[in-house]
C-alpha positions in Angstrom: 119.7 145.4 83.3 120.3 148.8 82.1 123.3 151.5 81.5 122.7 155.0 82.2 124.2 157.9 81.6 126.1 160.1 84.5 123.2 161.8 86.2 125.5 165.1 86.5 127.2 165.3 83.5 124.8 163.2 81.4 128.2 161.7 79.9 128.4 157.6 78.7 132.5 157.8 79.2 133.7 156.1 82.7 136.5 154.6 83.5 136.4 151.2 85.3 136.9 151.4 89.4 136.6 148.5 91.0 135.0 145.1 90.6 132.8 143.8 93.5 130.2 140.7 94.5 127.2 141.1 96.4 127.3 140.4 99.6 124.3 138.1 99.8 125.7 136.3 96.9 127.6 133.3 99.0 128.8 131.3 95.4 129.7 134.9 94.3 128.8 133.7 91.0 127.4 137.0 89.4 130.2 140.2 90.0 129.4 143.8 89.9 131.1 147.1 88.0 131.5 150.1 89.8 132.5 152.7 87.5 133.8 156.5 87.3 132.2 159.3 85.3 135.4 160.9 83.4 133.5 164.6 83.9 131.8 164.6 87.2 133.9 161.9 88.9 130.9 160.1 90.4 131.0 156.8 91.3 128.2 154.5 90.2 127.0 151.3 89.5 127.1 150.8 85.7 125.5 148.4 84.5 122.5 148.1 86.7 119.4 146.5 87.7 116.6 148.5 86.1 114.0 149.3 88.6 112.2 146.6 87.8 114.4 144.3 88.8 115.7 145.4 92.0 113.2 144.0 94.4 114.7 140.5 94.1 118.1 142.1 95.3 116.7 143.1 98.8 116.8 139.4 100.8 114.3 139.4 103.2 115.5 137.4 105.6 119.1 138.9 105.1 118.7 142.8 104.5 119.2 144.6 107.5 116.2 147.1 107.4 113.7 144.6 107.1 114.8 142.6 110.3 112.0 143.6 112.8 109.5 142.0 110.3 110.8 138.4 110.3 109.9 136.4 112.8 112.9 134.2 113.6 115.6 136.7 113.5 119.2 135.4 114.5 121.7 136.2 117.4 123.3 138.6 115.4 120.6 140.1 113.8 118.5 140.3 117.7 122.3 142.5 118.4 121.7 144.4 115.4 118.3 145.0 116.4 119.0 146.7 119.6 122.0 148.9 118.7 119.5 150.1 115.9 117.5 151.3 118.6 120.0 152.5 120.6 121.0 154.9 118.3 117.8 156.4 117.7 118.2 158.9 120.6 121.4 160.4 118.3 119.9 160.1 114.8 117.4 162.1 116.4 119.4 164.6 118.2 121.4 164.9 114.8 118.0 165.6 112.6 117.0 168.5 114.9 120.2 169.7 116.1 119.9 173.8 116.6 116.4 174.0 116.2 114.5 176.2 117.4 110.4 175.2 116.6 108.4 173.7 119.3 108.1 170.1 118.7 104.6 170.2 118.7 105.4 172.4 115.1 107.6 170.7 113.5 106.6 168.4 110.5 108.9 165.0 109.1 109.0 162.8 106.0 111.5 160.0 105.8 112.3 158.9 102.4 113.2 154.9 102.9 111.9 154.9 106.5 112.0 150.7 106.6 109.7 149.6 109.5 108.9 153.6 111.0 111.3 153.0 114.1 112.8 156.4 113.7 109.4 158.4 113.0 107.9 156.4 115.6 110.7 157.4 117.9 110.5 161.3 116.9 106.4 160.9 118.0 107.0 159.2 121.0 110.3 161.7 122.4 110.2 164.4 120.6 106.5 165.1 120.4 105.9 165.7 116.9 102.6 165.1 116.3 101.8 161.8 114.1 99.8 164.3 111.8 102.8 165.2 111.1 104.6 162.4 110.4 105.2 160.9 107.0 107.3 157.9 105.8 107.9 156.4 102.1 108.8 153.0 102.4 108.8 150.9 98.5 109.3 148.0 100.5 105.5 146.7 101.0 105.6 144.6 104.5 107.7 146.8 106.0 105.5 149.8 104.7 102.6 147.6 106.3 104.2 146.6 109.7 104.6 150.6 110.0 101.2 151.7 109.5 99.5 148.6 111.5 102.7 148.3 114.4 102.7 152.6 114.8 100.0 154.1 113.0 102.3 156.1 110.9 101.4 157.3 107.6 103.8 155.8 105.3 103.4 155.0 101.3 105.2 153.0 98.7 105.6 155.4 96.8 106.4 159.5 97.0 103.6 161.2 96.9 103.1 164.1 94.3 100.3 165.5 95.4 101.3 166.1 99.1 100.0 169.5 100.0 101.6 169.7 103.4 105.6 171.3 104.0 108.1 169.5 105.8 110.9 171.5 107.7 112.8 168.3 108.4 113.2 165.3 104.8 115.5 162.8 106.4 117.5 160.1 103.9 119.0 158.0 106.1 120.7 155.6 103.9 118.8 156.3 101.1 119.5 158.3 98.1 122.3 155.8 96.8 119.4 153.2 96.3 116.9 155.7 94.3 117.1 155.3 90.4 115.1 158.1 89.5 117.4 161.0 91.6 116.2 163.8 89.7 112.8 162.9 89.4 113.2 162.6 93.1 115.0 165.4 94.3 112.6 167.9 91.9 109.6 166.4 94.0 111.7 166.6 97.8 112.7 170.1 97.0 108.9 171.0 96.1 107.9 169.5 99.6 110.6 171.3 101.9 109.6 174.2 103.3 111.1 177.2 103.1 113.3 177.1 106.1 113.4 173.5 106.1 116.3 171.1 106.1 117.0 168.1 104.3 118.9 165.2 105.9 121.2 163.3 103.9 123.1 160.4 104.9 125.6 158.7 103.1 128.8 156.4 103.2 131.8 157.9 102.1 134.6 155.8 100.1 137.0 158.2 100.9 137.2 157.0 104.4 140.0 154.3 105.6 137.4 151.4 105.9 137.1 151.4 102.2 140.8 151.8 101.6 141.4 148.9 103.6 138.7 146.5 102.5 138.4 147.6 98.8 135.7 145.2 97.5 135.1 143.9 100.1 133.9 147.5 101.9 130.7 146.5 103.0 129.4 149.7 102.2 129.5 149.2 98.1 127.0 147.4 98.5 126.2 146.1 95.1 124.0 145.9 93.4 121.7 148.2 95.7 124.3 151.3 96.3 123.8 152.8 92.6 125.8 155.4 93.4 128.6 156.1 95.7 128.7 160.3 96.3 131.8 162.5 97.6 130.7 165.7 99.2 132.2 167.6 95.6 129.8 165.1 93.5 127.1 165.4 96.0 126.9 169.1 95.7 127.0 169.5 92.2 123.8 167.0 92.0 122.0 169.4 94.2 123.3 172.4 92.2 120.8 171.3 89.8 118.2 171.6 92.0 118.8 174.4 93.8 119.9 172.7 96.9 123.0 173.8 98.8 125.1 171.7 101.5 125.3 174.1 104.3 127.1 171.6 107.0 128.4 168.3 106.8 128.9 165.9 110.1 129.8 162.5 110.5 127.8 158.8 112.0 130.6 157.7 113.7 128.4 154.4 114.9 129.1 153.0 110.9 132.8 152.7 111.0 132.3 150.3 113.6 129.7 148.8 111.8 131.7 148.5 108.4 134.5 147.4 110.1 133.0 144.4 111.8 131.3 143.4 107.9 133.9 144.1 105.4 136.1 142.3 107.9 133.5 139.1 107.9 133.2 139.6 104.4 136.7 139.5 103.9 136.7 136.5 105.8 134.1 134.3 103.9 135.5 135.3 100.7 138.9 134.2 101.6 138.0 131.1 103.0 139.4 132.1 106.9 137.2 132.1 110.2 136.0 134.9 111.5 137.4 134.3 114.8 137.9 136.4 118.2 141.2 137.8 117.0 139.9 139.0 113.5 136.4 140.4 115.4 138.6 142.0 118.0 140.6 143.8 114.9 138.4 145.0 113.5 136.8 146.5 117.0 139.7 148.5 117.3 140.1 149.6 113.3 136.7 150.5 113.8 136.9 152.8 117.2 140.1 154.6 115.8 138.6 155.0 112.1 135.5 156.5 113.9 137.6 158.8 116.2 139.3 159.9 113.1 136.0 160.5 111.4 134.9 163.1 114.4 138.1 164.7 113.9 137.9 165.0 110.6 134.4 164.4 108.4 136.0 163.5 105.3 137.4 160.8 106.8 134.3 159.7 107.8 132.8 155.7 106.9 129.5 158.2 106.6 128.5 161.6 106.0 125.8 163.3 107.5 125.0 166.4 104.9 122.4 169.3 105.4 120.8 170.6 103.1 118.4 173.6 102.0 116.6 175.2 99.0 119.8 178.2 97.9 118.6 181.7 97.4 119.1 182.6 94.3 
């Protein structure tokens, strides 16, 4: 375990926020602080698993983005499976939206790209070359099943050394997990290229869900959400760096999604049943928060930010 310092301020003084379990803890025997940072206002996990003790906090047989690995996946989890990939025709459309480089020319890494369903789908339908194609993945199998299943380049670890540009970095999902953010963002800003665009995703506990669910919003996520980022907190991160937010959009497809589980959550914790009436609830929470959301981004379960190297 470890306590850190605000890693935008740099300041020790927080104020407590909210007390949660992790959701793959079913005695809830160990409980989680979340945290503000009295000068930056972030949001964070303090104390923390250090990195080398996270691992054991990603179940395998439980956490979502290592489901096409196991073998004997559930119902649910088959469902889960198959909206994932039904959605990869919009993550995709979002990633490129306005561009105007011939596929055959464009080049993509994906930080935390699981098992390379989304650069597998950019090969096959948008025709970016798989030379061109590159994942980081610190999860080894699911590292593995992307190299061996699609023939993707994809690493443990971010490479240093990388001599080629990308004009598209996608974190879907991602930069709340990473320890080291400025170590990582110094190294992401190096490998964008000039005109490039970084894709960040990232819930947003400003939005009704997490209003309504409190710790029991799915999308805390302790202990593997370290941090939990407003668009203000986000940007002054990348102030740091040199990085500028130049258009923020919303994944409506997660309010649904955090709906469903904080409302199962909510369930299990309290002792009731999760029953037709309570799934059908949160159905409809979950269509109107996402309709909000497209109305309004910052009401959004999750942010979709856009991001490039400033000017100055």
């Amino acid at each position: 375990m470890e306590y850190v310092p605000c890693p935008i301020s740099n300041s020790t003084t927080f104020t407590p926020w909210l007390t949660v379990f992790d959701r793959f803890d079913h005695l809830q025997a160990n409980y989680w602080e979340l945290v503000q940072s009295c000068e930056s206002g972030l949001v964070m996990l303090n104390p923390r698993p250090d990195s080398t003790e996270i691992a054991k906090h990603y179940p395998d047989g439980e956490y979502e983005p290592y489901f096409f690995i196991n073998k004997n996946v559930t119902l649910v989890q088959k469902v889960m499976l198959t909206a994932r990939s039904l959605l990869l025709h919009y993550k995709t459309h979002l990633i490129f939206t306005k561009t105007i480089k011939p596929s055959h020319q464009h080049t993509l890494l994906e930080i935390g790209c699981s098992t390379g369903e989304l650069l597998h789908f950019c090969q096959r339908h948008k025709g970016i070359p798989v030379k061109n194609i590159a994942g980081v993945e610190s999860h080894a199998p699911s590292a593995e099943y992307a190299r061996k299943k699609f023939g993707l380049k994809v690493t443990t670890l971010l490479q240093h050394n990388e001599v080629k540009k990308f004009d598209r970095i996608v974190l879907w999902h991602t930069l709340e997990h990473i320890h080291a953010l400025h170590e990582t963002l110094h190294t992401l800003k190096e490998l964008l290229a000039p005109d490039g665009i970084m894709v960040v995703t990232l819930p947003n506990h400003a939005c009704g869900s997490a209003k309504r669910y409190k710790k029991n919003w799915i999308a805390y996520d302790a202990p593997r959400h370290l941090y939990h980022f407003l668009p203000e907190t986000l940007a002054k991160l990348l102030d740091q760096h040199e990085l500028i937010i130049t258009k923020r959009s919303t994944y409506f497809p997660d309010a649904l999604y955090n709906n469903l589980y904080s409302e199962q959550l909510a369930c299990k914790r309290s002792g009731g049943g999760f029953h037709i009436l309570r799934i059908a609830s949160a159905i409809i929470r979950g269509s109107m928060d996402a309709i909000s959301g497209i109305i309004d981004p910052n009401h959004a379960d999750t942010l979709v930010y856009f991001i490039k190297k400033s000017q100055r």
